[in-house]
C-alpha positions in Angstrom: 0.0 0.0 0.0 1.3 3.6 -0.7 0.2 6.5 0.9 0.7 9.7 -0.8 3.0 12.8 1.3 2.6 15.7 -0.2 5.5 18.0 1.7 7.1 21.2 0.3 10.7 19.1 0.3 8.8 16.0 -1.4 6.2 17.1 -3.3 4.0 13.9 -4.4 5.7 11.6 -2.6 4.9 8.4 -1.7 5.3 6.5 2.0 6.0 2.8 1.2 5.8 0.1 3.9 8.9 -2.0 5.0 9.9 -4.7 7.3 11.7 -3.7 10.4 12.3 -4.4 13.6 11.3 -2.6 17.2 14.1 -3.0 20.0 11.2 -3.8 22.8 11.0 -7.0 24.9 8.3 -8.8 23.3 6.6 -9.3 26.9 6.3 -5.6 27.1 3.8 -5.4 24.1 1.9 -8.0 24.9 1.4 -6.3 28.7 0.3 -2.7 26.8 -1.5 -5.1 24.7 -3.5 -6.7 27.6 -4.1 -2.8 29.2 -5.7 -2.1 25.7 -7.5 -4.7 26.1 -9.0 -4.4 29.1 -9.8 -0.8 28.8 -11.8 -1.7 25.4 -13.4 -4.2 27.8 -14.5 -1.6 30.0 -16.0 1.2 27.0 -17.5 -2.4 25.2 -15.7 -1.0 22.6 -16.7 -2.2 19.2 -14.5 -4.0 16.4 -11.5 -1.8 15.0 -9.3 -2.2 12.2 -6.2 -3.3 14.5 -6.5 -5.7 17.6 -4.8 -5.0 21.0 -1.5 -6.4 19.9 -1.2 -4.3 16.4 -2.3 -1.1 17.9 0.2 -1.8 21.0 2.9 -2.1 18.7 2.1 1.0 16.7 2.5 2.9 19.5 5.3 1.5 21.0 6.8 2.1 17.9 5.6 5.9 17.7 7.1 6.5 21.0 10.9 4.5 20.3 11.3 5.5 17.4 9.4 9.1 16.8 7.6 8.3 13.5 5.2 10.4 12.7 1.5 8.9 12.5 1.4 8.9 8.8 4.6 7.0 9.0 3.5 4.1 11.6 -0.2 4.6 9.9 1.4 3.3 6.7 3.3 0.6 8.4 0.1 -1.0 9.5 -2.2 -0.1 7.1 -4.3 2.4 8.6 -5.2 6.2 8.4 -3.1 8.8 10.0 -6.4 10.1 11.5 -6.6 6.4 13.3 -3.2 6.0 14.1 -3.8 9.2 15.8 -6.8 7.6 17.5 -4.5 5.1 18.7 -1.9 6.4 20.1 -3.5 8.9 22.1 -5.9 6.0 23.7 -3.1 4.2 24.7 -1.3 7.2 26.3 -3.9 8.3 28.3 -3.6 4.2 29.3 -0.5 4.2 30.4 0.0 7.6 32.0 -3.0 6.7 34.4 -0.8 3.6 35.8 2.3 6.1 36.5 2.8 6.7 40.3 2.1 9.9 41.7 5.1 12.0 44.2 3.9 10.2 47.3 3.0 7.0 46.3 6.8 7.3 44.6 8.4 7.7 47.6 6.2 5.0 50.0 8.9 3.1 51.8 11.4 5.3 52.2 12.4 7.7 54.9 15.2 8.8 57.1 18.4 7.3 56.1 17.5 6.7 52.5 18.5 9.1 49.7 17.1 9.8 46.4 18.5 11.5 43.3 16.8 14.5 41.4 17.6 16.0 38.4 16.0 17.6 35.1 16.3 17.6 31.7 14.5 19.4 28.6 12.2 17.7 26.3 13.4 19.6 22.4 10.5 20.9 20.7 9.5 22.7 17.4 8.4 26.1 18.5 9.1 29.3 16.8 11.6 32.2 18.5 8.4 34.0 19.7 7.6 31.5 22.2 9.7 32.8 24.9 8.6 30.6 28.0 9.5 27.4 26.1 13.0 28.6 25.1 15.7 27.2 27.9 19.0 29.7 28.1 20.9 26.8 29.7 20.5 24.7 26.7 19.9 27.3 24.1 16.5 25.3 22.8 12.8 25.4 22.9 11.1 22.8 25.0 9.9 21.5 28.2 11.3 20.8 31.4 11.1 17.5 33.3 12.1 16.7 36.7 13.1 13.1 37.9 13.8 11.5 41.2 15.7 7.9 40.6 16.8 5.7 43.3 20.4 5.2 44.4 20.9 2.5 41.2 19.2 5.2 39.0 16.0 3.5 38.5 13.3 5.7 37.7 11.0 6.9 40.8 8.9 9.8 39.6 8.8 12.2 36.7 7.0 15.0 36.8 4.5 16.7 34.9 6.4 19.3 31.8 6.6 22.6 32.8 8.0 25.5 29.8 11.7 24.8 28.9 12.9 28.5 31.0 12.1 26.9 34.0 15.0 26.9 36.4 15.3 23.3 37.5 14.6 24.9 40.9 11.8 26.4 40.7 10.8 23.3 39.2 11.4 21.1 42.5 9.7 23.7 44.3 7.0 24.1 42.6 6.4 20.2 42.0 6.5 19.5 46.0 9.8 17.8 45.7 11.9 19.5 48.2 8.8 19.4 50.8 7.9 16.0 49.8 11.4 14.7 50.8 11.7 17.1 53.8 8.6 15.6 55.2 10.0 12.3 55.1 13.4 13.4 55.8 14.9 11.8 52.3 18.3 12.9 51.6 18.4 14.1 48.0 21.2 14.7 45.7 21.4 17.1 43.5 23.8 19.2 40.8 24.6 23.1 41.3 21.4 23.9 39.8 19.3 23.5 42.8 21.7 25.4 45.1 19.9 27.3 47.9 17.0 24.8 48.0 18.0 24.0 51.2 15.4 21.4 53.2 17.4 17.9 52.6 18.8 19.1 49.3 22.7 18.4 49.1 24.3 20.1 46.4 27.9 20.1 45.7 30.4 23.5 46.8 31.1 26.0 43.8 34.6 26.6 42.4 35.7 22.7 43.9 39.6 23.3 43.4 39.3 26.3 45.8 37.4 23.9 48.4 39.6 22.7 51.3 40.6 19.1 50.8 37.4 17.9 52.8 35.2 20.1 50.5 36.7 18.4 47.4 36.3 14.8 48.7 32.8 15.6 49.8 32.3 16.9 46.0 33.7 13.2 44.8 31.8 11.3 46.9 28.7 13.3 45.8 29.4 12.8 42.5 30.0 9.1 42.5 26.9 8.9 44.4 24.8 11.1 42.2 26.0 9.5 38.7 23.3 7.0 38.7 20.7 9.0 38.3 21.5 10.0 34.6 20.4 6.3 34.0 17.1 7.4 34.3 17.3 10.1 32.5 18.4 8.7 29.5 16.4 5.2 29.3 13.4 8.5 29.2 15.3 9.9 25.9 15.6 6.1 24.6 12.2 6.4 23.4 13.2 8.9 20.9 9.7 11.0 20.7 11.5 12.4 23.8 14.4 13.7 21.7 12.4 16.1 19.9 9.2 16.4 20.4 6.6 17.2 17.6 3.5 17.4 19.2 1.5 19.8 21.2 3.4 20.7 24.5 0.2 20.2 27.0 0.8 16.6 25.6 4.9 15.8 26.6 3.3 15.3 30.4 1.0 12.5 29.0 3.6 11.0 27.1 6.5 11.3 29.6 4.2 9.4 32.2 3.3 6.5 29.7 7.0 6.3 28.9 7.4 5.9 33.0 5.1 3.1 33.2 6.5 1.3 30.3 10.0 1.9 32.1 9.0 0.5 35.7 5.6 -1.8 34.7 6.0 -5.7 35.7 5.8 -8.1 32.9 7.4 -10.9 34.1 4.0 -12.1 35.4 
């Protein structure tokens, strides 16, 4: 089947269909699979053109490998219009399994420590958009905070905020720093959440002007700290997360159903 792309680069031409392969465990389709299912179990949902399994694997494939829904709509024979359909279905799916900030951090408490950190999410937005554009990473996009556990395993990410967001403010404004305080959580953090004081530990400026026991603390809070840019980038794995094309009220959605396919059990 051939599905005409009429672009100002391309004009006329033609998307054509080809084998390939998707670098997902095979378990973790048929799990989204069996979620799809269920939910069309619960709306009584009548027949569509793909079954649970097909329309799992379109979207994990939108999501790992950011093909746009005319693309993954010509890989499996359907409309971009449906693919659409699809993929937003099973976003909203998975996002609602994703923990929330408390139920993240159930189990641990004084003695334990946590690592948080942000990272933008690219996007396609024009100069004029101002709050989207980040100074730190000369960019538009959005900003996502993450807390990971000491072996960098992903604990929480939170909802997108506009890419000028100082990673601060962020943690503020997400609970983070009173979450943890509450619970009296150590967290470890880089420069950029200096001052947020609570049970934030940040490393000392200008390190080679630190006394000796300032520069080993440094070390050690940088060995300890590493980690967490695991979880960062198993999030920028799925490449939809590398440059985002959609609307920016959606990156939240998808960042959440990226979390659950991250962390979800399907062993069982």
């Amino acid at each position: 089947m051939l599905i005409p792309l009429d672009t100002a680069d391309t004009p006329g031409a033609l998307l054509v269909p080809y084998p390939s392969m998707l670098d997902v465990p095979y378990e973790l389709v048929e799990h989204v699979s069996w979620l799809i299912y269920a939910r069309r179990r619960e709306l009584n949902s009548p027949w569509r053109r793909l079954g649970c399994f097909k329309q799992a694997l379109l979207v994990l494939a939108h999501l790992r490998k950011n093909e746009t829904y005319r693309q993954v709509g010509a890989g499996f024979g359907v409309s971009e219009a449906t693919a659409w359909r699809y993929v937003d279905e099973t976003l909203e799916i998975l996002a609602s399994w994703a923990p929330g900030l408390h139920e993240a951090l159930v189990g641990l408490g004084e003695g334990d420590f946590v690592i948080v950190d942000g990272t933008l999410i690219p996007t396609d937005r024009i100069k004029t958009d101002e709050p989207y554009y980040s100074q730190k990473h000369r960019k538009h996009g959005m900003n996502a905070q993450v807390i990971a556990a000491p072996d960098g395993t992903p604990l929480w990410f939170s909802r997108a905020t506009p890419g000028r967001t100082h990673d601060l403010t962020a943690a503020r404004s997400h609970g983070i720093v009173q979450a943890c305080l509450t619970r009296q959580i150590l967290v470890l953090a880089d420069r950029a959440y200096q001052g947020a004081g609570a049970t934030v530990r940040t490393p000392y400026y200008h390190h080679h002007e630190q006394p000796p026991q300032n520069q080993q603390f440094n070390r050690n809070h940088a060995r300890l700290r590493t980690p967490g840019e695991r979880a960062l980038a198993q999030l920028k794995s799925w490449r939809l997360l590398r440059r985002a094309r959609c609307s920016t009220r959606r990156i939240g959605t998808i960042i959440q159903a990226v979390h659950t396919l991250l962390t979800c059990d399907y062993s069982g």
